[in-house]
C-alpha positions, 0 to 999 in steps of 0.5 A: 500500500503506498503512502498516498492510498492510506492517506485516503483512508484517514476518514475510514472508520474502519481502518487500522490506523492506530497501534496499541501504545496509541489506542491505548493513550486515546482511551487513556487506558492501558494495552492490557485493557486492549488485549483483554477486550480482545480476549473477550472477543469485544474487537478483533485487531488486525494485524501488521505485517510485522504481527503488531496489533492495530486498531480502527477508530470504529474498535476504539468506540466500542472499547471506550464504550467498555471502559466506561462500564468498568469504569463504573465497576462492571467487570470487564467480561460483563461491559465487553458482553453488554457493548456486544449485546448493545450492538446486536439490538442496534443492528436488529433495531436497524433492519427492522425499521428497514422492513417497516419503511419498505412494508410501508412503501409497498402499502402506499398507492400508486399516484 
């Protein structure tokens, strides 16, 4: 990948842009925390070519959304199953109003 294909994908919520010693800076937390909620199966990092662990602005979310929780005392395997079923419902939330809006569109009459 060269230098000016990444540079487009700064805005790409996916992308692996940070290493752990970064992402864990950002969230003001530890790489243990990292590695935890990557044990609890929470984020999946990607890898590096060289192995390193690397993390997309999207996982950092969905970890500060953990670390809130611990913060407030939920132990870390708890908080990393809530964000996960926070993010089912929402997903499910989604596709249903999906269905809703083309349930109604095929009700609507023809003009």
């Amino acid at each position: 990948m060269t230098a000016d294909h990444s540079f487009g994908r700064l805005d790409d919520d996916d992308y692996p842009a940070y290493t752990m010693g970064r992402a864990a800076e950002l969230l003001g937390t530890t790489q243990s925390f990292l590695r935890a909620v990557g044990e609890a199966r929470l984020i999946t990092p990607l890898r590096s070519a060289g192995g390193h662990r690397r993390y997309s602005r999207y996982q950092l979310r969905i970890a500060a959304r953990a670390r809130k929780l611990v913060d407030h005392g939920t132990p870390i395997e708890a908080a990393c199953r809530i964000v996960i079923l926070e993010e089912q419902l929402e997903e499910a939330q989604r596709i249903n109003a999906e269905y809703r809006r083309a349930a109604e569109a095929s009700k609507a009459p023809a003009a």
